[in-house]
C-alpha positions as CSV (number, residue, x, y, z in Angstrom):
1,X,197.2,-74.5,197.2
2,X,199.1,-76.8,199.9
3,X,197.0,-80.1,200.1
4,X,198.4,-81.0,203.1
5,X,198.8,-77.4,204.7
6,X,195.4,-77.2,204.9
7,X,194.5,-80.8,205.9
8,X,196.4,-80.2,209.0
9,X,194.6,-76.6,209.3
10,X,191.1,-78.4,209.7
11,X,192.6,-81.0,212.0
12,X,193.2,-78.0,213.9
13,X,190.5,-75.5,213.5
14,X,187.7,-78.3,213.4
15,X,189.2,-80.1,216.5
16,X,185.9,-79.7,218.6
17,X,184.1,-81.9,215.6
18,X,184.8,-85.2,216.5
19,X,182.7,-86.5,213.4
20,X,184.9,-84.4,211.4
21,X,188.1,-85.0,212.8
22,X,187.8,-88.5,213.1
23,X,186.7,-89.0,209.0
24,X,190.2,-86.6,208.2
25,X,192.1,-88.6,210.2
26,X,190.6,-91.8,208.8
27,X,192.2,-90.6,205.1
28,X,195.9,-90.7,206.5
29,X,198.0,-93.0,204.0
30,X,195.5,-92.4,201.0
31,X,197.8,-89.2,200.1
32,X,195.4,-89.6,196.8
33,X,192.5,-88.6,198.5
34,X,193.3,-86.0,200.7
35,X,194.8,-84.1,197.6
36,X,191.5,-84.7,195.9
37,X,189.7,-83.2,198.9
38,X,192.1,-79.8,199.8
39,X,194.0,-79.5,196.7
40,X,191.3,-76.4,195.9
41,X,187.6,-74.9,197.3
42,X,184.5,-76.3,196.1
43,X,183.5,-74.2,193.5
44,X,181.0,-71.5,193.4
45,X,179.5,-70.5,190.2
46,X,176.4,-69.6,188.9
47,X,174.7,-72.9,189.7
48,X,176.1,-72.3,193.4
49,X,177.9,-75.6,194.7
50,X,177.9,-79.1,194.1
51,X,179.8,-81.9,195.5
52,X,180.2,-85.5,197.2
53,X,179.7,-85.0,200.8
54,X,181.9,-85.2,203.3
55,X,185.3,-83.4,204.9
56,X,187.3,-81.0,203.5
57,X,187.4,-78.1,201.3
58,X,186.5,-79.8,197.8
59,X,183.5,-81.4,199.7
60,X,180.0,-80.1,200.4
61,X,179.7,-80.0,204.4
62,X,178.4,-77.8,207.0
63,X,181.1,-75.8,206.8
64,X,181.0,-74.7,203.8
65,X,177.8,-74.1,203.8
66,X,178.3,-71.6,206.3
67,X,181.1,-69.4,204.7
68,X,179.4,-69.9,201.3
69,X,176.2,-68.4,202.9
70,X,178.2,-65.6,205.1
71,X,179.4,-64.6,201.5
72,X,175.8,-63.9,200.5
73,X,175.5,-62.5,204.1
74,X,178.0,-59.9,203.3
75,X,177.1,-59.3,199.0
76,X,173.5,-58.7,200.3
77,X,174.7,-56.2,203.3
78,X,177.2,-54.4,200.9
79,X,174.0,-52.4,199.2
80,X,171.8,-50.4,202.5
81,X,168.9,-51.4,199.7
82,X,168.8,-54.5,200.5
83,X,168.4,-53.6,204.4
84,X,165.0,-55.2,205.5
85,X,164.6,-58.1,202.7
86,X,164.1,-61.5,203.8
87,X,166.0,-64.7,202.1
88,X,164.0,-68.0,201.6
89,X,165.4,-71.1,202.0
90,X,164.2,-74.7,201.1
91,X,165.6,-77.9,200.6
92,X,165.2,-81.3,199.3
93,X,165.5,-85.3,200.5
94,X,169.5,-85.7,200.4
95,X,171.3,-86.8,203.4
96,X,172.6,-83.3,205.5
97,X,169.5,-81.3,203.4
98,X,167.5,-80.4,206.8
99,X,170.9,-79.5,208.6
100,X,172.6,-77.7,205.9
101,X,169.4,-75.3,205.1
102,X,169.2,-74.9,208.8
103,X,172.7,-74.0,209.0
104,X,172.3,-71.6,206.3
105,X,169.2,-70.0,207.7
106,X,171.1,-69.4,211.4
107,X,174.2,-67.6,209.6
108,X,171.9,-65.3,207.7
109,X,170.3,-64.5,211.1
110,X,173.7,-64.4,212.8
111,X,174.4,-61.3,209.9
112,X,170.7,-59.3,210.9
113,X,169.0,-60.8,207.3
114,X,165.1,-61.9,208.0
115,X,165.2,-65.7,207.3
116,X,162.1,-67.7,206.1
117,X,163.2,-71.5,206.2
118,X,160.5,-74.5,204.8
119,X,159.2,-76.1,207.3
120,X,159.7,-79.6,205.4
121,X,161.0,-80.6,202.1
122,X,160.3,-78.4,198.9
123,X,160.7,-78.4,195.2
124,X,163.0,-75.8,193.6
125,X,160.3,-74.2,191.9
126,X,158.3,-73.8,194.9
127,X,161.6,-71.6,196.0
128,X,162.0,-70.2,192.7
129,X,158.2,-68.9,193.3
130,X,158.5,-68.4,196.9
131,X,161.5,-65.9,196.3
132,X,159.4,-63.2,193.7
133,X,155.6,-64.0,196.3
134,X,157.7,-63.1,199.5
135,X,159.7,-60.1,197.6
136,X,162.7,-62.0,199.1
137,X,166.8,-60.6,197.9
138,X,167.6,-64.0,197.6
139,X,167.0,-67.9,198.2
140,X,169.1,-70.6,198.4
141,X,167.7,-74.5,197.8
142,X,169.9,-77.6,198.8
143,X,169.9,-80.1,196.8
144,X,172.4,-82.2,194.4
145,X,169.2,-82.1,192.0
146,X,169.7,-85.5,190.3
147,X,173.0,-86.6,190.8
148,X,174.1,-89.8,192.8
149,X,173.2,-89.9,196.5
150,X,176.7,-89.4,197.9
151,X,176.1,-85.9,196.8
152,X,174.7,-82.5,198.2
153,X,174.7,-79.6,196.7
154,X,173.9,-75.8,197.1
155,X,171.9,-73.2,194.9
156,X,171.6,-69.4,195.3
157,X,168.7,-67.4,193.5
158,X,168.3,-63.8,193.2
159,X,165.3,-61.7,194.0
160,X,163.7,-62.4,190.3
161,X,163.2,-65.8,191.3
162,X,166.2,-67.1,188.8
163,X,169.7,-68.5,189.6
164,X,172.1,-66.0,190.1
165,X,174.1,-65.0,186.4
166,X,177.2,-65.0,185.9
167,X,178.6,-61.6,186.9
168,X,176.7,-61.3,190.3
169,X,177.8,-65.1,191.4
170,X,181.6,-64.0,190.5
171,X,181.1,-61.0,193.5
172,X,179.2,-63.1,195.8
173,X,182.4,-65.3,195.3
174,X,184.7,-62.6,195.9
175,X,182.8,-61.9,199.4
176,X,183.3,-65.9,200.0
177,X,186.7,-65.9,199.6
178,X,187.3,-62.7,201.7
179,X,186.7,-64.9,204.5
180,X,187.6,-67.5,206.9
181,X,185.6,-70.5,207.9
182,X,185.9,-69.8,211.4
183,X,184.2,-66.1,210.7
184,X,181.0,-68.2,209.6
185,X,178.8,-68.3,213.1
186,X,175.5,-69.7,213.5
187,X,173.1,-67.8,216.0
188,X,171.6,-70.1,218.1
189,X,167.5,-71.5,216.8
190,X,165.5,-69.9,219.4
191,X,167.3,-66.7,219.5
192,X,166.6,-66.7,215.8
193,X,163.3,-67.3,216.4
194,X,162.4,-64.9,219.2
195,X,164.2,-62.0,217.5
196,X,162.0,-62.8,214.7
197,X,164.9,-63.2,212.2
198,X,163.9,-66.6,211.3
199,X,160.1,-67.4,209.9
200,X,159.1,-70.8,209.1
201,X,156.8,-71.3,206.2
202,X,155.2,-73.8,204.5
203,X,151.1,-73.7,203.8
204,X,151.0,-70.1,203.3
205,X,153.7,-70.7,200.0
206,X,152.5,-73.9,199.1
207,X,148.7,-72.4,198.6
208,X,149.3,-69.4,196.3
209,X,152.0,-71.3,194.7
210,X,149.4,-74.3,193.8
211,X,146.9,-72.0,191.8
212,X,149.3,-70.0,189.8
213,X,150.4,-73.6,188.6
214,X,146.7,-74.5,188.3
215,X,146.0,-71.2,186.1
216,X,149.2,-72.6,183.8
217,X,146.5,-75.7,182.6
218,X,145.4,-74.4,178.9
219,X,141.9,-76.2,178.9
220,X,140.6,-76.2,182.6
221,X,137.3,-76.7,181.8
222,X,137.7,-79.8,179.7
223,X,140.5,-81.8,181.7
224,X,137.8,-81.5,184.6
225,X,136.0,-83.4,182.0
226,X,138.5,-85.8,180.4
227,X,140.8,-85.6,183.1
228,X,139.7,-88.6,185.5
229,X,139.7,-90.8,182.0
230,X,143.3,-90.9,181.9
231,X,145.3,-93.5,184.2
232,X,149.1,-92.1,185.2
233,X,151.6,-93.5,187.2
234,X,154.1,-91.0,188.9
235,X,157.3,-91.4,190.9
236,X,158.4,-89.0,192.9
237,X,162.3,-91.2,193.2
238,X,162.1,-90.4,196.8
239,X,162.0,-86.6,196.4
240,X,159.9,-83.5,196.8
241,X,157.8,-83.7,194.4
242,X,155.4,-86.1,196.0
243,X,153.1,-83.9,197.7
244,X,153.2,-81.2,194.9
245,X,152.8,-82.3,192.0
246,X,149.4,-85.1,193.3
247,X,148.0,-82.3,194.4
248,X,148.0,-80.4,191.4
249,X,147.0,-83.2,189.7
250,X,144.2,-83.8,191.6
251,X,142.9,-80.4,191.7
252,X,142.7,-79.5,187.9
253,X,141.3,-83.0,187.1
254,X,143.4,-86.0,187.3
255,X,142.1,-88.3,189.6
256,X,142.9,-91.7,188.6
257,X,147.0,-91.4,189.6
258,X,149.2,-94.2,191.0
259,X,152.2,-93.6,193.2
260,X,154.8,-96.0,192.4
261,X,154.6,-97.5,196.6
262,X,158.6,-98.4,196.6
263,X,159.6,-94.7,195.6
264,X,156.8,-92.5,197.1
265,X,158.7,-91.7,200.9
266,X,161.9,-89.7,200.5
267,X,165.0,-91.7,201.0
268,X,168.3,-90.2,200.8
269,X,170.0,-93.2,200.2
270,X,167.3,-93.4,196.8
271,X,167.4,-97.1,197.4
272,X,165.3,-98.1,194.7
273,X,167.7,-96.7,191.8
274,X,170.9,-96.3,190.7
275,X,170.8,-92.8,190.3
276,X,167.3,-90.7,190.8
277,X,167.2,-88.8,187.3
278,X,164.5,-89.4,185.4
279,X,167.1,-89.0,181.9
280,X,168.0,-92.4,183.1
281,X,166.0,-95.0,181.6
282,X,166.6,-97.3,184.4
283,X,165.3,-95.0,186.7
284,X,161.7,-96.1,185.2
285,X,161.2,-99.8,186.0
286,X,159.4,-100.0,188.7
287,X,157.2,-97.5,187.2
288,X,156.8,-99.0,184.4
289,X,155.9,-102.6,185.7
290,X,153.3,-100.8,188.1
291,X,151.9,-99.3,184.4
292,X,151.9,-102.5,182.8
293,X,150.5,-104.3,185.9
294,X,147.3,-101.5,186.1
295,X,146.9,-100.6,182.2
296,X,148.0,-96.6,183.0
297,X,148.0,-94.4,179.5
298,X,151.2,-92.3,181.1
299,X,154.1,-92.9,183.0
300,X,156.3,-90.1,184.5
301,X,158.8,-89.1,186.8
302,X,160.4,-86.0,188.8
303,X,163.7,-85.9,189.9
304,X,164.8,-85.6,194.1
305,X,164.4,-81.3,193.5
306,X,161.4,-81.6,191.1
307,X,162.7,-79.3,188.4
308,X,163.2,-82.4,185.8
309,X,160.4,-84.4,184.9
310,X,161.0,-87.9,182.3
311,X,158.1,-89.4,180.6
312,X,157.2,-92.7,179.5
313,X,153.8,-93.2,176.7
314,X,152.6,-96.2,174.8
315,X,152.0,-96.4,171.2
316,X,148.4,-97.9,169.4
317,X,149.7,-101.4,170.2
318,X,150.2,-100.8,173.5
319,X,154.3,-100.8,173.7
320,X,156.0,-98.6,176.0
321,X,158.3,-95.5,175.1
322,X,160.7,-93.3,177.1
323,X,160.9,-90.0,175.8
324,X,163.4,-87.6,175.1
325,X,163.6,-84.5,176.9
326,X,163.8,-82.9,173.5
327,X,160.7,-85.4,172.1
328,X,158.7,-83.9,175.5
329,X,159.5,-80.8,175.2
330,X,158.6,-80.4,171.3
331,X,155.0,-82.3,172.3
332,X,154.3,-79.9,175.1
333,X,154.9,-77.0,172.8
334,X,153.2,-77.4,170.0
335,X,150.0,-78.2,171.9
336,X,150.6,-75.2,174.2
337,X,150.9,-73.2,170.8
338,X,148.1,-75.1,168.6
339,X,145.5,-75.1,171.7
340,X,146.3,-71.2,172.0
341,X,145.7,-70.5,168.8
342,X,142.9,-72.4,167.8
343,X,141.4,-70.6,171.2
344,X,142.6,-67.0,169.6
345,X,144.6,-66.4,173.0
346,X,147.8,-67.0,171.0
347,X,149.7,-63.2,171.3
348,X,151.1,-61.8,168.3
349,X,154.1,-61.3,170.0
350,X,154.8,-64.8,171.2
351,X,158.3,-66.6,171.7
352,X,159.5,-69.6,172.9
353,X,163.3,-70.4,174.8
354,X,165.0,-72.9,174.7
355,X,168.9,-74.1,175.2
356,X,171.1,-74.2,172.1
357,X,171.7,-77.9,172.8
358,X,168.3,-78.3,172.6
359,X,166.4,-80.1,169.6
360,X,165.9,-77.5,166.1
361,X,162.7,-79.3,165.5
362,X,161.4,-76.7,168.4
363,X,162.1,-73.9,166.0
364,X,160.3,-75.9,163.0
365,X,157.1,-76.1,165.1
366,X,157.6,-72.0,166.5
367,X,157.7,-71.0,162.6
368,X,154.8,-72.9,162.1
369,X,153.0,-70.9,164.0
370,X,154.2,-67.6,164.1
371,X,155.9,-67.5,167.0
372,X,159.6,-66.3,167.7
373,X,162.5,-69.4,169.1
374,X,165.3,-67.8,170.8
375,X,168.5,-69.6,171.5
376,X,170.1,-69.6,175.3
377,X,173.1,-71.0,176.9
378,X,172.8,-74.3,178.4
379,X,171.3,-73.5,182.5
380,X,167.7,-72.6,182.7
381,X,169.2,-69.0,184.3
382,X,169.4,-68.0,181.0
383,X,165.4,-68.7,180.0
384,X,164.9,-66.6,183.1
385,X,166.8,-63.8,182.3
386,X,164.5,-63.5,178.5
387,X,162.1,-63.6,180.7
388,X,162.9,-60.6,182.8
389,X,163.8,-59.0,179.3
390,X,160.6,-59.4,178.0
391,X,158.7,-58.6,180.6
392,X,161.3,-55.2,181.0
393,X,161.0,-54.3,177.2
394,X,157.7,-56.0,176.2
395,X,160.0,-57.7,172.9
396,X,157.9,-60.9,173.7
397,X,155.8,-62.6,175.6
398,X,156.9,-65.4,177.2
399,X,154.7,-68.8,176.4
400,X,157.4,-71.9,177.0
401,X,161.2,-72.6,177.7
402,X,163.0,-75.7,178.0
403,X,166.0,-78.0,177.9
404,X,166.9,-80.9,176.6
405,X,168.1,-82.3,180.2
406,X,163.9,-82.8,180.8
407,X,163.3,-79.1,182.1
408,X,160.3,-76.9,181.1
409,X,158.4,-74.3,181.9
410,X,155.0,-72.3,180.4
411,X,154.5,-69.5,183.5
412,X,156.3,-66.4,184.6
413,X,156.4,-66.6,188.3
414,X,158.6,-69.4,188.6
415,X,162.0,-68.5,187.0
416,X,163.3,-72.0,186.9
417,X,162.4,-75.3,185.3
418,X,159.1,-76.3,186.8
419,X,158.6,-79.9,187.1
420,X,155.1,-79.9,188.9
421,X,154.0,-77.2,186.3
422,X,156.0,-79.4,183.5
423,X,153.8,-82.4,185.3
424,X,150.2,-81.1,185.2
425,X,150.9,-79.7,181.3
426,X,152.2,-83.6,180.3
427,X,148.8,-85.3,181.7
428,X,146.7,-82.2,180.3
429,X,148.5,-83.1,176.7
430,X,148.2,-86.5,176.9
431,X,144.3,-86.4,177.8
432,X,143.4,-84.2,174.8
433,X,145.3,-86.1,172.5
434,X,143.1,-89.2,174.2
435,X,140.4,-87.5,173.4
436,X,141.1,-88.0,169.8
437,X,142.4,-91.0,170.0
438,X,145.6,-90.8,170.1
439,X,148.9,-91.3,172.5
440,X,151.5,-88.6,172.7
441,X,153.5,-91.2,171.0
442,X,151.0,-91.1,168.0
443,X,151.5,-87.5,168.4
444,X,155.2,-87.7,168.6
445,X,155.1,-89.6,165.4
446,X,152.7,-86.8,163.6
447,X,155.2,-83.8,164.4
448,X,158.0,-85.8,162.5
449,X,156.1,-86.9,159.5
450,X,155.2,-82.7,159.8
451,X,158.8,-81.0,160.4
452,X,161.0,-84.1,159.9
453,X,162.8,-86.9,161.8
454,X,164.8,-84.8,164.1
455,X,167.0,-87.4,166.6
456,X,170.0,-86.9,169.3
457,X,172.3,-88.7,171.1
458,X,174.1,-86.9,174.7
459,X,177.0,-89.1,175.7
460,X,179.0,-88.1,179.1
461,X,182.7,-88.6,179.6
462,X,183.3,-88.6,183.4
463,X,186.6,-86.7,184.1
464,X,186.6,-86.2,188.2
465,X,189.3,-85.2,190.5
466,X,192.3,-82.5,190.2
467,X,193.3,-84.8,186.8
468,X,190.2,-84.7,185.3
469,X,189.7,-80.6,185.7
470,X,193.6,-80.8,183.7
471,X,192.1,-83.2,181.2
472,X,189.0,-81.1,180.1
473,X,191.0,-78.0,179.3
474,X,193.6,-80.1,177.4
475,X,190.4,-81.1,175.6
476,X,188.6,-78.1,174.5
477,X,192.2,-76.5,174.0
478,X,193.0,-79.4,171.3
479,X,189.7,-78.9,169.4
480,X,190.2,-75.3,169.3
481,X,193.5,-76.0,167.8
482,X,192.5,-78.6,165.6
483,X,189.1,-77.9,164.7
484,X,187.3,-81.4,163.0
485,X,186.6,-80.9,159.7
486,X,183.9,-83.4,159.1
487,X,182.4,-86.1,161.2
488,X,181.7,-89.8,159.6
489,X,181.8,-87.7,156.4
490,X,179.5,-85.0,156.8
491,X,181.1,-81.8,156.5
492,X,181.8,-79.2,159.2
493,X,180.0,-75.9,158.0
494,X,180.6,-73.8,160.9
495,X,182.3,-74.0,164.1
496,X,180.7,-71.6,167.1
497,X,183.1,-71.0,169.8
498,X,181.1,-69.2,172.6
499,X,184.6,-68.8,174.3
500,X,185.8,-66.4,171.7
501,X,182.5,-65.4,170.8
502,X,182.5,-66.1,167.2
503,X,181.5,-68.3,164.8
504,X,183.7,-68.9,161.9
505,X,182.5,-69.9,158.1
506,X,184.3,-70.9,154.8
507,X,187.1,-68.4,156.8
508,X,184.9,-65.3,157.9
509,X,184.3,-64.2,161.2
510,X,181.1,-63.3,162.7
511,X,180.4,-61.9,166.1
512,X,177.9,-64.3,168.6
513,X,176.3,-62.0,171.1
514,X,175.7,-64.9,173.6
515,X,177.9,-64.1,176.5
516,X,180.9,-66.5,176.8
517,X,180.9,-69.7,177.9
518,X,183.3,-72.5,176.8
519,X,181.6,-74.7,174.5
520,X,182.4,-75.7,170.7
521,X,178.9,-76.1,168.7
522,X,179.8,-77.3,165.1
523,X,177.1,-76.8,162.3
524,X,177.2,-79.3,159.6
525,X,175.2,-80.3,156.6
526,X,172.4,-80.6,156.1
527,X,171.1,-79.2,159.7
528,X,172.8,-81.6,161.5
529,X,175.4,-80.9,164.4
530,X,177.7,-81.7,167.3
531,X,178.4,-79.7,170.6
532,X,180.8,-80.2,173.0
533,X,180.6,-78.6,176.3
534,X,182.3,-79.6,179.8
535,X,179.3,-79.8,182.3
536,X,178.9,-76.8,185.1
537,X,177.4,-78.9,187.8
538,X,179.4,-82.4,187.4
539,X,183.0,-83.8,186.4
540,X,182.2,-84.2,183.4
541,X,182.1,-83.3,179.8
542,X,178.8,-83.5,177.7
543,X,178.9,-84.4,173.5
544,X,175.8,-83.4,171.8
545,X,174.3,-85.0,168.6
546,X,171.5,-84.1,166.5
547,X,170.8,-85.6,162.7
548,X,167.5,-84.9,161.1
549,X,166.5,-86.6,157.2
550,X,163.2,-87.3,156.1
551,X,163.0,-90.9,158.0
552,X,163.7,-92.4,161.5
553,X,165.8,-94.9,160.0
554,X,167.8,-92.9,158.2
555,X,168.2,-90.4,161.2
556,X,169.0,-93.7,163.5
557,X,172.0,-94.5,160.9
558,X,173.1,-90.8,160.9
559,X,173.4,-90.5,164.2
560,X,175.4,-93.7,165.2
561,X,177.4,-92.6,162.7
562,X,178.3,-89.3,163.8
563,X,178.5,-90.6,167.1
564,X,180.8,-92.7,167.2
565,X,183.0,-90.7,165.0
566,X,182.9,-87.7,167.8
567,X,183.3,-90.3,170.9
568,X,186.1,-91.7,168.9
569,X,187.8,-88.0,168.2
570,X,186.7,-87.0,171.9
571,X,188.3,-90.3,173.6
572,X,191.8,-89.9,171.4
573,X,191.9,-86.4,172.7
574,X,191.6,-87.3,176.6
């Protein structure tokens, strides 16, 4: 593609933009940057788009917006069955959210498609719900989820309630490309509105959505009980899980919850933080000094779109701990499981999903009782798809999915991680355990003594821009070339390549029936392992590792150790 071919071609097309035009023409003499922003299209995959905001066609801006939504426009009119199905639309507390989701909703109406746009703010799971209630085709949320506020981003679901897989995102790409930005019209609001092609929601979502999560709590009757006992703080980091999520709370039980005052409004700018993702530790303190300052047992956090949720818990002398999303997600199941089947409402047909990044210690505790673990691609699309299948086939029935990134889920009508649902089930784990006197960190503590001191370590290597893109192939093609052998001496028993699909032992070849994706998972002794996978939604490339011995120390040592052996490999090969 011609950089500056198509520079000049927006200086031109966009002319009647001033605000446009005049941040283009601002760039002349950085030749670096305007390569960085034309040199190719934002990309649309299967998480939608994603991108720092701003002018150009490697940005996210109203005008991409528009074609990427004529695209849908066009996928959805291609099939006469679709003819009469709305498409929901909700967005979050980024700068441009309101105007892109408007924008969005105005093309759809400019193509004939019904168009039901929040009226305010909205968790993705609230759209995720919203999609399957409304028998929508499609939704699309905007949001960047948790990434830094210069970004925006774009997400399309399908009418399961899911992100869109792989296959169908690669022909609602082909109808992207097929055309031009200028072919991407808006219909004016109140035409929209008095053809009744655009319907604004809000309470009559929010409502029905509210009791499904509700009839996810496992012990109703006793968190009405116990539930006002336990003190929580919650931040919302300036996004849309304010509203949500207390009200949830509230209504099953827990009364006695405190907003964290600096980080309760929504803020684009997410002044409070450095970056509003609750995997970041920092992203906790003035949680935790509002904890420390009232006594709370429970500290946690949702991220701007409210699909991630981050916890912090003390321990019997009163210390504070932030939790892995692995460490949360392994305490949520295993209470979900050992409530259900102490109550005899366990199924004999259970499973659990979870990402194969994610912790093994989840499988440990699914063994224990009885219940199936299936393995996933990394993107909760996946969970929802064994979803789908099991509700299809009856194979399973779905009780719990997660990631390690801080996503879960325990219901079936949101086909996405859940944070207000992942929210409610946190406090309804942490007051039982209460009630025995315990923490979840004393519980966290009980599940390795039971199934062993499983620990991990996810360290990012930021590779952005036209070199970076270069740089991560050159980096996956040299491992596949040069596969490690060991890492800080523990050997290399198998090396999965989800590329190739296979997984190769001792020199044999056996088939992985995962569908492709380009990540290197190494299996090594002693149920330890590494992963390396360049990220879908950001510039970057993730390295995953997990140790687990028979003591926390010794896991702690394990892990540095392979650590810094596999930054040490990754950073010699970038």
């Amino acid at each position: 593609m011609d950089y500056r071919a198509e520079y000049q071609k927006w200086l031109t097309e966009f002319v009647g933009d001033k605000a446009t035009i005049d941040e283009l023409k601002s760039l002349e003499g950085d030749e670096r940057e305007i390569e960085d922003r034309f040199y190719t299209e934002l990309e649309f995959g299967t998480a939608g788009m994603r991108g720092v905001i701003g002018a150009g066609l490697n940005r996210m801006n109203a005008y991409n917006v528009r074609r990427a939504t004529l695209g849908l426009a066009d996928y959805i009119n291609q099939n006469p069955e679709h003819a009469g199905r709305c498409v929901v639309i909700a967005y979050d507390s980024r700068r441009f959210s309101p105007e892109f989701a408007e924008q969005a909703a105005l093309v759809l109406c400019a193509q004939g498609i019904k168009t039901c746009l929040f009226e305010s703010l909205r968790p993705v799971p609230v759209l995720s719900f919203a999609v399957r209630y409304l028998g929508a085709i499609s939704g699309i949320v905007i949001t960047a989820s948790h990434n830094p506020p210069q970004y925006n981003g774009y997400k399309v679901y399908w009418e399961d309630g899911g992100q869109m897989p792989p296959e169908r995102a690669g022909e609602v790409l082909k109808c992207i490309r097929a055309r031009d930005f200028k072919e991407a019209v808006a219909m004016n609001r109140e035409e929209a509105l008095e053809k009744g092609l655009l319907r604004i929601v809000g309470k009559e979502i929010d409502d029905p959505y509210t009791e499904m999560v509700k009839a996810l709590c496992v012990q109703p009757e006793l968190m009405k009980r116990i539930g006002p006992d336990l003190k929580i703080v919650y931040t919302p980091l300036h996004g849309s899980g304010n509203v949500p999520v207390r009200r949830v709370l509230k209504e099953v039980g827990f009364t006695d919850v405190h907003v964290v005052p600096e980080q309760e409004m929504p803020d684009p700018n997410f002044s409070t933080v450095k970056v509003p993702n609750p995997e970041d530790p920092a992203a906790f303190t003035l949680a935790l000094k509002l904890a420390d300052e009232i006594g709370a047992d429970l500290v946690f956090g949702t991220d701007p779109d409210c699909d991630r949720v981050g916890i912090a818990v003390r321990d019997g002398e009163g210390n504070t701990h932030i939790l892995t999303g692995n460490q949360t997600g392994c305490l949520l199941l295993d209470y979900l499981l050992s409530r259900r089947k102490e109550m005899g409402t366990l199924p004999a047909n259970g499973a659990a999903v979870k990402s194969i990044v994610s912790t093994e210690m989840a499988r440990a505790i699914c063994a224990h009782y009885g219940v199936a673990m299936i393995d996933v691609l990394t993107g909760f699309k996946f969970i929802a798809e064994q979803i789908q299948h099991f509700e299809e086939t009856g194979e399973h029935t779905f009780l719990f999915g997660f990631e390690e990134s801080y996503g879960y889920l325990s219901g079936t009508q949101v086909r996405d991680k859940d944070g207000v649902n992942a929210s409610m089930l946190i406090a309804e784990t942490a007051a039982w355990y209460k009630t025995k006197g315990m923490t979840m960190y004393d519980a966290l503590q009980s599940l390795f003594k039971k199934y062993g001191y499983f620990g991990e370590k996810v360290t990012s290597f930021a590779l952005a821009g036209k070199d970076g893109l270069a740089k991560m192939k050159e980096l996956m093609s040299s491992l596949r070339q040069n596969p490690p052998k060991d890492f800080a001496g523990f050997k290399v028993t198998a090396v999965r390549d989800y590329q190739s699909s296979e997984r190769v032992s001792n020199g044999e070849k056996t088939a992985l029936t995962l569908p492709k994706s380009n990540v290197l998972y190494y299996e090594m002794e002693g149920g330890r392992w590494i992963c390396v996978r360049p990220s879908g939604t950001e510039p970057k490339v993730k390295l995953y590792v997990n140790s687990v011995s028979d003591s926390a120390a010794q896991t702690a040592s394990d892990l540095t150790a392979m650590s810094d052996a596999a930054v040490a490999l990754l950073n010699s090969l970038i």
